[in-house]
Backbone of each chain as ProteinMPNN parsed JSONL, in Angstrom:
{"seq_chain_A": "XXXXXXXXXXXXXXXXXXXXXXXXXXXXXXXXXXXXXXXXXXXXXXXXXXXXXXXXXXXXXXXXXXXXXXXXXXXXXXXXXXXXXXXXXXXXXXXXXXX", "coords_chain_A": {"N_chain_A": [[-8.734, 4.069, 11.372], [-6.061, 5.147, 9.275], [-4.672, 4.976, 6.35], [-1.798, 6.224, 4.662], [-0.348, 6.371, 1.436], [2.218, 7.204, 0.246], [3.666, 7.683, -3.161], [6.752, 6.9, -4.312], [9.655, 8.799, -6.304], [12.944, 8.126, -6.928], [15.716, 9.828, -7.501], [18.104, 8.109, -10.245], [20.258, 6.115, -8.836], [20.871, 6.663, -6.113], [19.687, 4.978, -4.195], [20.823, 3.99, -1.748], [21.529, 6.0, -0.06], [19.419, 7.873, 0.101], [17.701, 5.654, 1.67], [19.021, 5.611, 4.103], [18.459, 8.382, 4.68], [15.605, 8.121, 5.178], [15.709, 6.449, 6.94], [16.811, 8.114, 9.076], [15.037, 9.861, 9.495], [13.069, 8.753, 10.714], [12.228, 9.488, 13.776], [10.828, 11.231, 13.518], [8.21, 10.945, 12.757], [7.444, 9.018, 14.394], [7.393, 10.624, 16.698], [4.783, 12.567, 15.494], [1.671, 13.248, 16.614], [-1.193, 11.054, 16.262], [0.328, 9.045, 14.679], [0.691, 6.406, 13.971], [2.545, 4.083, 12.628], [5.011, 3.404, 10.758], [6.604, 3.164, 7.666], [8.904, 2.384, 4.752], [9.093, 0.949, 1.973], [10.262, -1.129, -0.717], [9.483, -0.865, -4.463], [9.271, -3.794, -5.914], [8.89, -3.901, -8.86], [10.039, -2.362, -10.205], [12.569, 0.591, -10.787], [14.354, 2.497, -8.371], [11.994, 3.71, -7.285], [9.634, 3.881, -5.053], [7.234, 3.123, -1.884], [5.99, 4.814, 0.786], [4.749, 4.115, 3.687], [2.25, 4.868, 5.835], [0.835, 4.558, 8.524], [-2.012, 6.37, 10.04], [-4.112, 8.055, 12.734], [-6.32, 9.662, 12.062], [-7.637, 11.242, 8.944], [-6.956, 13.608, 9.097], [-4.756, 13.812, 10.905], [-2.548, 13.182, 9.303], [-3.077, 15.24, 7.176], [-3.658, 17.524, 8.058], [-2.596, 18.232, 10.744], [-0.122, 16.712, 10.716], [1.142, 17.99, 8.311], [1.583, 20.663, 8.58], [3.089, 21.095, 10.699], [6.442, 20.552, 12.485], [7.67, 18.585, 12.456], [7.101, 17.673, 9.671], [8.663, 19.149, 7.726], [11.079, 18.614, 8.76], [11.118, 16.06, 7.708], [10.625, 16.04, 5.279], [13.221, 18.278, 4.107], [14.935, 16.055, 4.858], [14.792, 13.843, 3.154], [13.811, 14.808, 0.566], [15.551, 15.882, -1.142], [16.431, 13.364, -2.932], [14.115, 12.724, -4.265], [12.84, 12.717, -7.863], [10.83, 13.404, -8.72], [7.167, 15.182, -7.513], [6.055, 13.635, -4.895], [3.088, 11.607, -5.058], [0.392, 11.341, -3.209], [-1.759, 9.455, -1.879], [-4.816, 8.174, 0.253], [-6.541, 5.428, 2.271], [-8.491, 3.445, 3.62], [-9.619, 0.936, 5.144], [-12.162, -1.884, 3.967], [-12.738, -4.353, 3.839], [-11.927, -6.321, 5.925], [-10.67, -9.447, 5.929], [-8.192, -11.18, 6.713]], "CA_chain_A": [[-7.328, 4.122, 10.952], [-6.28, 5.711, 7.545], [-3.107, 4.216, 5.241], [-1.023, 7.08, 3.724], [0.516, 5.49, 0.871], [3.066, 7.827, -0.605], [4.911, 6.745, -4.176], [8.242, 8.493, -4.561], [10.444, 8.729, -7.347], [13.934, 8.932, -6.629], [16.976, 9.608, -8.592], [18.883, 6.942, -10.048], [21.892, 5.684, -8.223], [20.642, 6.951, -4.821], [19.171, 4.177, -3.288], [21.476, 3.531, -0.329], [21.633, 7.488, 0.576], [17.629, 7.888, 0.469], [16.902, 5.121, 3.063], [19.62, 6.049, 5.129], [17.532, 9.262, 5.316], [14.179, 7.869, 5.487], [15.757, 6.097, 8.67], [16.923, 8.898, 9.829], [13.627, 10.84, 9.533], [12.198, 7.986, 11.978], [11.99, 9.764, 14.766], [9.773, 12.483, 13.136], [7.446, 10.261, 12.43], [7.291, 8.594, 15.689], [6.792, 11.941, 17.405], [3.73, 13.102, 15.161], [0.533, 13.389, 16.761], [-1.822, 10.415, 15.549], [0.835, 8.491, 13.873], [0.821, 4.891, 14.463], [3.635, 3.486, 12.142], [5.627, 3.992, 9.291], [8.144, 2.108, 6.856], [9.33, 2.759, 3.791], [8.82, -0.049, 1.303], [10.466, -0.63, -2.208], [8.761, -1.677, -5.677], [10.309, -4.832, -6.908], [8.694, -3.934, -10.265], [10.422, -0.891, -11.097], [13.74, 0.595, -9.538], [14.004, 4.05, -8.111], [10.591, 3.545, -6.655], [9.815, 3.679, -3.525], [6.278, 3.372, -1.388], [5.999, 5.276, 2.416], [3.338, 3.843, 4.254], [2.283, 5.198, 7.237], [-1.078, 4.704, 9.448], [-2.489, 7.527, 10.954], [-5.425, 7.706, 13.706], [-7.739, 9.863, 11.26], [-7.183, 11.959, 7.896], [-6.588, 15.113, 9.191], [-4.066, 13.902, 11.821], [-1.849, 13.638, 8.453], [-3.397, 16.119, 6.023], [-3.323, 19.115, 8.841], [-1.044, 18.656, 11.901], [1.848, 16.693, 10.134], [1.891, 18.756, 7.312], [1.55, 22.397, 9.147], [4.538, 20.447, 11.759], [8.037, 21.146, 12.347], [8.445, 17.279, 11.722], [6.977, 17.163, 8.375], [9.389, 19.857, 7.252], [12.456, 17.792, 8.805], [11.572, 15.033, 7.065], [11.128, 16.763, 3.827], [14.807, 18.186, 4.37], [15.848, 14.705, 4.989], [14.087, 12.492, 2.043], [13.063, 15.596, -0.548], [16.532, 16.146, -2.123], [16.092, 12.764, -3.67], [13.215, 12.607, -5.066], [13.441, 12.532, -8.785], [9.543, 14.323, -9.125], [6.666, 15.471, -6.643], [5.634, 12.283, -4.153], [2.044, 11.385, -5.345], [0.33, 10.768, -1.97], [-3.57, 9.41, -1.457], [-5.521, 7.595, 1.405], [-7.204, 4.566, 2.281], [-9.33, 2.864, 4.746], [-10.046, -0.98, 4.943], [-13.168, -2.127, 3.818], [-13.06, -5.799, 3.95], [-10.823, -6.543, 7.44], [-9.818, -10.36, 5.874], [-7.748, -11.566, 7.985]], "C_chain_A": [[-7.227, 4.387, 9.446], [-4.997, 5.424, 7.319], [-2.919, 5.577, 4.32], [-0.149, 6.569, 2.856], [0.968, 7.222, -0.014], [3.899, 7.228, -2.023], [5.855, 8.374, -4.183], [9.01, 7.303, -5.603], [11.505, 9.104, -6.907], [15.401, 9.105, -7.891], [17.582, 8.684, -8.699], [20.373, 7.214, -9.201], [22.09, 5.864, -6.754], [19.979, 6.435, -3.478], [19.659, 3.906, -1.417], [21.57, 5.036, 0.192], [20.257, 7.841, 1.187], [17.453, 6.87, 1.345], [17.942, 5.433, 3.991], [18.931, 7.405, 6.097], [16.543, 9.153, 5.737], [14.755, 7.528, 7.157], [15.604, 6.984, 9.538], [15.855, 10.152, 10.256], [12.592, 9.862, 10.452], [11.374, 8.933, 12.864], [10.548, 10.91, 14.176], [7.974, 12.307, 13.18], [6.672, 9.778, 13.801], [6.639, 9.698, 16.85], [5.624, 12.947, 16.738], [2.427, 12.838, 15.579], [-0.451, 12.414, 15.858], [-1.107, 9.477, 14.608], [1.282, 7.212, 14.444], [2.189, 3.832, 14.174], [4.178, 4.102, 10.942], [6.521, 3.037, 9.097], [7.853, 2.673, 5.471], [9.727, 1.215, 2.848], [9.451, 0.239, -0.237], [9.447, -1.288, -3.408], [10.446, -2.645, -6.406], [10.182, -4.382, -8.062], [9.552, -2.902, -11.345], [11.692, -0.02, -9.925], [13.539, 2.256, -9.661], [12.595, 4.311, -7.308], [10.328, 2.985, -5.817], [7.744, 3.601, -3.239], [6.171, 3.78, -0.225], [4.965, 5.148, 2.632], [3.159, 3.761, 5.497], [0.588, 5.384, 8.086], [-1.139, 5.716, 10.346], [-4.027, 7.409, 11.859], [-6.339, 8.295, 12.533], [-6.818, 10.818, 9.93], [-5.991, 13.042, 7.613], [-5.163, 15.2, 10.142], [-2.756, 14.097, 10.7], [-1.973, 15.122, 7.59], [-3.003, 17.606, 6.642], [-2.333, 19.27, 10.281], [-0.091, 17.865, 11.493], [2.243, 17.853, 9.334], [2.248, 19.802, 7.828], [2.711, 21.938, 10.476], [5.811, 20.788, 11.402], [8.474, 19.857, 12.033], [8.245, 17.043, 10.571], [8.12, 18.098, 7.474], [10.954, 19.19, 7.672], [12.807, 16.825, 7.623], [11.361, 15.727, 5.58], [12.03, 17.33, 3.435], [14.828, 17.336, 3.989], [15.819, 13.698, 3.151], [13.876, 13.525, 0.971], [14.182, 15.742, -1.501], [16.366, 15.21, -2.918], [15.376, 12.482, -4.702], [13.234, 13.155, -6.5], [11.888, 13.587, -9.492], [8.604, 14.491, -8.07], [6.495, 14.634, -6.172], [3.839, 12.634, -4.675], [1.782, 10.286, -3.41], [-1.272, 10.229, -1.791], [-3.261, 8.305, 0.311], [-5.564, 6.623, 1.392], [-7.415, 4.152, 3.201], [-9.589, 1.722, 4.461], [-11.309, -0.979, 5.149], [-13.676, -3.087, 4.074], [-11.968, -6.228, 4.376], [-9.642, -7.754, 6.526], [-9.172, -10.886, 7.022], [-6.043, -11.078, 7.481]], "O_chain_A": [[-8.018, 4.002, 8.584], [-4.18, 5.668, 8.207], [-3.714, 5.926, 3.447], [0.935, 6.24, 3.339], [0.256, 8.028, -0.612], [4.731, 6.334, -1.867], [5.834, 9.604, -4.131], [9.061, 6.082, -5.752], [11.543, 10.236, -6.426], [15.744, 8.437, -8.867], [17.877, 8.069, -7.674], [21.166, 8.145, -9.063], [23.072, 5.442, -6.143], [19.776, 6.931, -2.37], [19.038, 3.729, -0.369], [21.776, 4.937, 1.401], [19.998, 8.043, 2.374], [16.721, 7.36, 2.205], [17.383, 5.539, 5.083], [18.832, 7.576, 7.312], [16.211, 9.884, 6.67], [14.415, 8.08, 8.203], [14.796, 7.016, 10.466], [15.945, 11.05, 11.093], [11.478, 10.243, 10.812], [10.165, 9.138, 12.754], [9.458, 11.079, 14.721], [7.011, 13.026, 13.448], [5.542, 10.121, 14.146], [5.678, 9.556, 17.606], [5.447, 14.036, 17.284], [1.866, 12.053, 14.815], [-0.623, 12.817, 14.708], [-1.798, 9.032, 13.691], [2.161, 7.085, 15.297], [2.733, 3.08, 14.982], [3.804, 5.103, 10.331], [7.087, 2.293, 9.898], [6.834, 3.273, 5.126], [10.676, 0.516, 3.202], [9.32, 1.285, -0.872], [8.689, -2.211, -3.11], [11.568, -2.481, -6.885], [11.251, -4.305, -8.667], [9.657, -2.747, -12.562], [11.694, -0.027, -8.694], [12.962, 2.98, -10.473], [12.434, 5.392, -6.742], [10.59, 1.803, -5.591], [6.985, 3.934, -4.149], [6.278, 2.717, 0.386], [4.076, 5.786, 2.067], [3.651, 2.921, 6.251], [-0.351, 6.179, 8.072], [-0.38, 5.874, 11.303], [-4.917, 6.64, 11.498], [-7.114, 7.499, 12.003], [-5.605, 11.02, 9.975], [-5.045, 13.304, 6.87], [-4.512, 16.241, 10.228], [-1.934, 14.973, 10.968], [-1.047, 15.919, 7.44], [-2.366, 18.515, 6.11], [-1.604, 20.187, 10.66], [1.022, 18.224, 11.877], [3.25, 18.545, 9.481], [3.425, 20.078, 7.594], [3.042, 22.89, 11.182], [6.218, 21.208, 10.319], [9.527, 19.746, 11.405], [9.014, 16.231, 10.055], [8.416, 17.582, 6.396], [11.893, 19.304, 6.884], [13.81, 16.657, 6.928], [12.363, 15.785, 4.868], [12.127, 17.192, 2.216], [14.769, 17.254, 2.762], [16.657, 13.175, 2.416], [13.657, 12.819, -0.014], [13.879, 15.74, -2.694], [16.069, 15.678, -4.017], [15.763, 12.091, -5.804], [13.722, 14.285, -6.487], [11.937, 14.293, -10.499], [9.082, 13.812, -7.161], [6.784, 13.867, -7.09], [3.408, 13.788, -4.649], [2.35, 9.38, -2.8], [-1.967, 11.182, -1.435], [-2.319, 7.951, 1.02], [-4.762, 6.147, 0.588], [-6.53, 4.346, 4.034], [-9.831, 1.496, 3.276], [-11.83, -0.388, 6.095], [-14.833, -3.136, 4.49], [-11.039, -6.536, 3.629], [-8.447, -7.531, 6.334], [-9.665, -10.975, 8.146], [-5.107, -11.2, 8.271]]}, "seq_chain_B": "XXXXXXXXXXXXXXXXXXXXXXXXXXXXXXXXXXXXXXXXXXXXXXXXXXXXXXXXXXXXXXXXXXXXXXXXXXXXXXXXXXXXXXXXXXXXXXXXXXX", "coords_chain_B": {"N_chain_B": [[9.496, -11.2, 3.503], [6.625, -10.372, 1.903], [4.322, -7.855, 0.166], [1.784, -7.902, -2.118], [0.293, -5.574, -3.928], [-2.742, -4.28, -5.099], [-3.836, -2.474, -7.764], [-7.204, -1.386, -8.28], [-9.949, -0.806, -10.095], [-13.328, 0.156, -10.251], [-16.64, -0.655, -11.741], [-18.496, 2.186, -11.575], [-21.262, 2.587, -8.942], [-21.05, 0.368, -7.76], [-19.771, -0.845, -6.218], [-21.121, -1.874, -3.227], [-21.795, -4.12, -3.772], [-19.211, -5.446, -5.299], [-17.749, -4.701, -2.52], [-18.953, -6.83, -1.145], [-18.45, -9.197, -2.542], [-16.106, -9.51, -2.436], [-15.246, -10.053, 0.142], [-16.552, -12.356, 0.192], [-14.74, -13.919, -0.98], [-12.267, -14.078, 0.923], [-12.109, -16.432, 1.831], [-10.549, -18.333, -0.056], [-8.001, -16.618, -0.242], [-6.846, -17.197, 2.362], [-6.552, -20.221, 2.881], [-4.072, -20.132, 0.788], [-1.428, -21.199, -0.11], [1.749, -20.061, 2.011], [0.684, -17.41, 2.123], [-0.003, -14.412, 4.275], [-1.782, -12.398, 5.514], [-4.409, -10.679, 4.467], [-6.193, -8.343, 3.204], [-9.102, -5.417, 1.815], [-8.704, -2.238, 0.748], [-10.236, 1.129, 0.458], [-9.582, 3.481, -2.321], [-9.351, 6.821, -0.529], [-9.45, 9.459, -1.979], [-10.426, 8.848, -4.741], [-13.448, 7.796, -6.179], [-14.559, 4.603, -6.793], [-12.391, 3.567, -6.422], [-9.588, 0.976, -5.348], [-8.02, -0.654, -3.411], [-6.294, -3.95, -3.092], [-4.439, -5.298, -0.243], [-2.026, -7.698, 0.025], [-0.383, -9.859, 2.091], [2.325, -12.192, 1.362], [4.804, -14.607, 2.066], [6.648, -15.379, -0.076], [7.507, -13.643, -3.11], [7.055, -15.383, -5.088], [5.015, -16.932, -3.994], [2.937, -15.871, -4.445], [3.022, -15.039, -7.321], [3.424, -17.498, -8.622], [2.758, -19.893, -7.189], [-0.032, -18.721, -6.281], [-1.381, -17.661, -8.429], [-1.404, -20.127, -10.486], [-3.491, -21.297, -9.107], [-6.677, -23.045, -8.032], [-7.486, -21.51, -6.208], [-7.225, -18.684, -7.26], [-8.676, -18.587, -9.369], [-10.731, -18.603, -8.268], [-11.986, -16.47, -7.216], [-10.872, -14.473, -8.934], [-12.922, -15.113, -10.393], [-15.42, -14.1, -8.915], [-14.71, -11.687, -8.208], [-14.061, -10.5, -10.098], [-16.203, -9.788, -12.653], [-16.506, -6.616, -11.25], [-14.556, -5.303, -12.547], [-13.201, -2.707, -13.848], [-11.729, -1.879, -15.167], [-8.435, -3.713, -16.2], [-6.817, -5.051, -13.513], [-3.853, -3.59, -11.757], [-0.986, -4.349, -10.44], [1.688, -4.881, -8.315], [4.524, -5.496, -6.45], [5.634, -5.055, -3.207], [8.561, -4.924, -0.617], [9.711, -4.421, 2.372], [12.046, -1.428, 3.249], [12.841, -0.082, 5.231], [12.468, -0.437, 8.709], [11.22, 1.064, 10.409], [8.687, 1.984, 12.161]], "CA_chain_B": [[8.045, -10.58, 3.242], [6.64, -9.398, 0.263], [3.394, -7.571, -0.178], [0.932, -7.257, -3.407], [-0.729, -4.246, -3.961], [-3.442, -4.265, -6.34], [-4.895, -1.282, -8.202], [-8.511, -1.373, -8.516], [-11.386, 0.157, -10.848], [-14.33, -1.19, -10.256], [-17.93, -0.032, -12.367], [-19.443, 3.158, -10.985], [-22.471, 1.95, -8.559], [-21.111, -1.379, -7.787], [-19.426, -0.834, -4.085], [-21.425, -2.965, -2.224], [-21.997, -5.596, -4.098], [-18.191, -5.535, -5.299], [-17.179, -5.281, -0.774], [-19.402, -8.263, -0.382], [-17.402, -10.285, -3.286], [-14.724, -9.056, -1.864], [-15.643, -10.409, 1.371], [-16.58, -13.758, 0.194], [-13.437, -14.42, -1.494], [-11.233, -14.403, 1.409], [-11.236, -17.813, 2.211], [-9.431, -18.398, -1.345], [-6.426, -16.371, 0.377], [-7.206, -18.01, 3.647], [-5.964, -21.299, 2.567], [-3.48, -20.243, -0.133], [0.124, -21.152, 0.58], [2.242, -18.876, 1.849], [-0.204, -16.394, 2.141], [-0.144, -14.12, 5.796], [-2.669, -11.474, 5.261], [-5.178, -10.041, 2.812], [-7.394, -7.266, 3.369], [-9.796, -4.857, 0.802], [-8.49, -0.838, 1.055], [-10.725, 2.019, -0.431], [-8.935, 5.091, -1.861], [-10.205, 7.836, -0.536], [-9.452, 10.234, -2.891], [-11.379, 8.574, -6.5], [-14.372, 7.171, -6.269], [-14.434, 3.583, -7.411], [-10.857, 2.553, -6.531], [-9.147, 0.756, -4.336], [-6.081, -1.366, -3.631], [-6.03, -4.932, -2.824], [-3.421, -5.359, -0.063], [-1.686, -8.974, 0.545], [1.085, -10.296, 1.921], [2.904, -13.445, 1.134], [5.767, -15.472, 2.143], [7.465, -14.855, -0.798], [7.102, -13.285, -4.03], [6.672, -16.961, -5.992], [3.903, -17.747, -3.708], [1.436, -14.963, -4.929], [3.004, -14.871, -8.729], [3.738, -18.813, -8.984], [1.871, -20.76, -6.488], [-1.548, -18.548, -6.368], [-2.352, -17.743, -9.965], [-1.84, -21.411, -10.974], [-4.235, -22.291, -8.445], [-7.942, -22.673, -8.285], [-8.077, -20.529, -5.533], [-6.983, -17.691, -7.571], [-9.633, -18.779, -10.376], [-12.482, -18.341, -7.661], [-11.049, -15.143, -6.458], [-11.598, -13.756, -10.068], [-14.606, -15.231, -10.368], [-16.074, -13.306, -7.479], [-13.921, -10.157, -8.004], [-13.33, -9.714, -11.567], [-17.024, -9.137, -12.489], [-16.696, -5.619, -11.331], [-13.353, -4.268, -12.624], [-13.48, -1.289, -15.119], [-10.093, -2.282, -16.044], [-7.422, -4.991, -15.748], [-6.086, -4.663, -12.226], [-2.798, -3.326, -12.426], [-0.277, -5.608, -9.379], [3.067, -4.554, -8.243], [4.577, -5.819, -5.202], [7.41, -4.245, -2.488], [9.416, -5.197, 0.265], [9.914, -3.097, 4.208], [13.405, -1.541, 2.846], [13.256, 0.935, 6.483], [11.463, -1.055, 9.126], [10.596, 2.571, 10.871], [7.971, 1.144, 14.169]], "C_chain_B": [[7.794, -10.056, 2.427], [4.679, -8.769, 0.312], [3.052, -6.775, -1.37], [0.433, -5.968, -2.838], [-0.971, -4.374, -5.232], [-4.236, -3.549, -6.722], [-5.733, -2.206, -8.881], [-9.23, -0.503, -9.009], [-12.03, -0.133, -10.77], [-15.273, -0.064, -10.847], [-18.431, 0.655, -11.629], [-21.095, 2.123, -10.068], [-22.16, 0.618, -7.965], [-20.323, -1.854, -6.162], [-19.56, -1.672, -3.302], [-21.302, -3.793, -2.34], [-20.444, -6.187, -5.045], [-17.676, -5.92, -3.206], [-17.592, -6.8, -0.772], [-18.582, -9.405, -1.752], [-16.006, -10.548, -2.477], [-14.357, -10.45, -0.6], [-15.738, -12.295, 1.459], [-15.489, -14.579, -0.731], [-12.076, -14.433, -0.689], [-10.815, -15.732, 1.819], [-10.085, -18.592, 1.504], [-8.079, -17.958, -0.849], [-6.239, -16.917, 1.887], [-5.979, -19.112, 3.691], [-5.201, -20.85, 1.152], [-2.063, -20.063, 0.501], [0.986, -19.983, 0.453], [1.465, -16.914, 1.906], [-0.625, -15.62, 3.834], [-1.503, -13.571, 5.457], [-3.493, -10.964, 4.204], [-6.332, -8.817, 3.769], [-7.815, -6.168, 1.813], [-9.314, -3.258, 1.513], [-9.336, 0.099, -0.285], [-10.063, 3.376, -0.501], [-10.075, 6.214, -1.647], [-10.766, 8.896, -1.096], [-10.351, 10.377, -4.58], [-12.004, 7.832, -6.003], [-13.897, 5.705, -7.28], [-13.031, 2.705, -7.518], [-10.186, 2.064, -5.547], [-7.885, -0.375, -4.616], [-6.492, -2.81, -2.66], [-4.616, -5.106, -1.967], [-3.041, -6.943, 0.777], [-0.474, -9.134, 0.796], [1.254, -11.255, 2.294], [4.208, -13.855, 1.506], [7.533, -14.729, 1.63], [7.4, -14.278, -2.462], [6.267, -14.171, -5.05], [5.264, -17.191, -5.408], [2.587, -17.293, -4.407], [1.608, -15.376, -6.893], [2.836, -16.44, -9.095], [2.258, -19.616, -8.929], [0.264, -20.696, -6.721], [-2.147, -18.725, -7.54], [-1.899, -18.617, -10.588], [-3.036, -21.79, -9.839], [-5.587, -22.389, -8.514], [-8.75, -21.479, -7.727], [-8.468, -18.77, -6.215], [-8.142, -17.485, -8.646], [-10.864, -18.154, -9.809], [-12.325, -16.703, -7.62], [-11.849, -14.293, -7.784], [-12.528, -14.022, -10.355], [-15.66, -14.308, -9.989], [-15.865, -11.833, -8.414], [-13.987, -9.35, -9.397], [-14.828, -9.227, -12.264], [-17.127, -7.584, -12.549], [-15.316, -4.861, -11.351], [-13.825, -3.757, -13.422], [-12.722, -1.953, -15.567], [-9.546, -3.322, -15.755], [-6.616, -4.208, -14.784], [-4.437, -4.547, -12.306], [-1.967, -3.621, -10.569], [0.568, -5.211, -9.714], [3.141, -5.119, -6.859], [5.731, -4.983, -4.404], [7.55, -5.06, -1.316], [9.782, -4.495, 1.006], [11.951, -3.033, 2.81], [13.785, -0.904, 4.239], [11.915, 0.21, 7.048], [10.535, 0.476, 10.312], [10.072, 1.635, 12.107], [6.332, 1.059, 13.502]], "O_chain_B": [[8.537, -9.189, 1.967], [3.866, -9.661, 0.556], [3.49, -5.686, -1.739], [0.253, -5.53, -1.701], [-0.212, -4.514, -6.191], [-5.388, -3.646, -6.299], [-5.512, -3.182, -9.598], [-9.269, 0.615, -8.494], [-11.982, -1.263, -11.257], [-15.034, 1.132, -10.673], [-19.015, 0.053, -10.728], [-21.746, 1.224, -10.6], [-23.071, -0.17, -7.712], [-20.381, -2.816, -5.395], [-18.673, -2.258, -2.682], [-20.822, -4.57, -1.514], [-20.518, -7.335, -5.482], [-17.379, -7.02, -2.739], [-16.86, -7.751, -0.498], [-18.241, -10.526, -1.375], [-15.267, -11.467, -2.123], [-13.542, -11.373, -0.567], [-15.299, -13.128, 2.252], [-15.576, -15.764, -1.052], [-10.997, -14.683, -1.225], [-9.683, -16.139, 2.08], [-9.131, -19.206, 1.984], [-7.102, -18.7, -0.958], [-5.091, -16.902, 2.333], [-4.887, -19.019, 4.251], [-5.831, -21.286, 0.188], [-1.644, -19.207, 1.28], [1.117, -19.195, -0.484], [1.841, -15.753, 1.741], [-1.454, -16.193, 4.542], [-2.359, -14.383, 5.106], [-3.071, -10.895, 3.05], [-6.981, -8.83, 4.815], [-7.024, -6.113, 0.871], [-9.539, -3.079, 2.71], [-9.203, -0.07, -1.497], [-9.892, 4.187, 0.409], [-11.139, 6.451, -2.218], [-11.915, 9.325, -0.989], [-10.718, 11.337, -5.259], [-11.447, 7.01, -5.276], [-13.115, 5.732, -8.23], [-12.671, 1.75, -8.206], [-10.133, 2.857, -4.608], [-7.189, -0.728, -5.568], [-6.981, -2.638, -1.543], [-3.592, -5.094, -2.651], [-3.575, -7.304, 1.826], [0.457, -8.752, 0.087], [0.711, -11.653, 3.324], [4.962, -13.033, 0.986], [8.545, -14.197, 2.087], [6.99, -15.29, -3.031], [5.227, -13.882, -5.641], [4.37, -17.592, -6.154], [1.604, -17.928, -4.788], [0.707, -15.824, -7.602], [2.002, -16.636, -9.979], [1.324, -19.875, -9.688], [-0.52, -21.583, -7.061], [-3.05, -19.509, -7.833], [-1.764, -18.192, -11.736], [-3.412, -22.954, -9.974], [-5.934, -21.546, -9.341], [-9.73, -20.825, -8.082], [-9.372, -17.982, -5.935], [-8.564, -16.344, -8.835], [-11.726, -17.486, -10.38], [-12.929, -16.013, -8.442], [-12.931, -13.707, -7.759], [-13.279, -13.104, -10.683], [-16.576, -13.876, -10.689], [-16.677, -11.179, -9.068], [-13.974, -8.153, -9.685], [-14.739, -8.028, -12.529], [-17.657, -7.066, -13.532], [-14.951, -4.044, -10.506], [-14.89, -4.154, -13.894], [-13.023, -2.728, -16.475], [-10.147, -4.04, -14.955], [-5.974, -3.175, -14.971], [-3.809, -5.417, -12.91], [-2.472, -3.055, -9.599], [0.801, -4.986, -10.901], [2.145, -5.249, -6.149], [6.605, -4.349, -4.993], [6.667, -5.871, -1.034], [10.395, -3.569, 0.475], [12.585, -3.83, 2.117], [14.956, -1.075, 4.579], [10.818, 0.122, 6.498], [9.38, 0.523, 10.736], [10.719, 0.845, 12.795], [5.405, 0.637, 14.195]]}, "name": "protein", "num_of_chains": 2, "seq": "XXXXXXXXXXXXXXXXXXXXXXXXXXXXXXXXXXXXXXXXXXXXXXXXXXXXXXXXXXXXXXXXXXXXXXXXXXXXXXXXXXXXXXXXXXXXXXXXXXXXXXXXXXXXXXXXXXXXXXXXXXXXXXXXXXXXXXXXXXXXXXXXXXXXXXXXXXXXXXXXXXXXXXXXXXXXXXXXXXXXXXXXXXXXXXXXXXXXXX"}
């Protein structure tokens, strides 16, 4: 399982418009090939700032069939007007389970 | 619900024997109040970094409760050893609970 952590920047004052969209970009999500979950998380530390974190079965299930998808292009419609600069997006894999 | 996220640098070479700190410092979040989950995430993208991801109660428990506690003392004990840098901690909150 691989953690897509997206940070997004969005414009000020647009908070309640941008998750209305993220919601509404659910389904996209839900219907992508290898895609386990998703939510859309804010930073207490800093406003306008957002985190999208979404588990995927393996790398590529994000990197090459969302992106090259007719849903990753919805939701980029939906959520991209906002954004205030490019989404900075990496990986990650769990190393040490914890509990 | 609130979950940390904690950027990580750790010293070129030091991986393993950083995981296995890692590893033996969960009981510290084990027993720390307020404390659901903890796990160790490696980015995939840079060598040597990774993200500490926990989640707590409530924001107080991690900022207040933990780092007065001893647990949090051991924790760095273990952990801190192999940072490059001072770990840089932000936390967020589900704002779109998505699935």
């Amino acid at each position: 399982m691989i953690r897509e952590i997206a940070e997004l920047t969005i414009k000020p004052g647009s908070d309640a418009a941008f998750q209305a969209a993220v919601a509404q970009a659910v389904p996209h999500f839900q219907s992508a090939k290898g895609c386990q979950s998703m939510k859309l998380e804010k930073v207490l530390e800093r406003p306008d700032t957002y985190r999208l974190m979404v588990l995927w079965d393996t790398l590529e299930a994000h990197t090459v069939d969302f992106r090259d998808s007719q849903g990753f292009a919805d939701w980029r419609a939906l959520a991209g007007p906002f954004f205030a600069a490019p989404p900075n997006v990496y990986h990650t894999e769990v190393v040490v389970e914890g509990f």
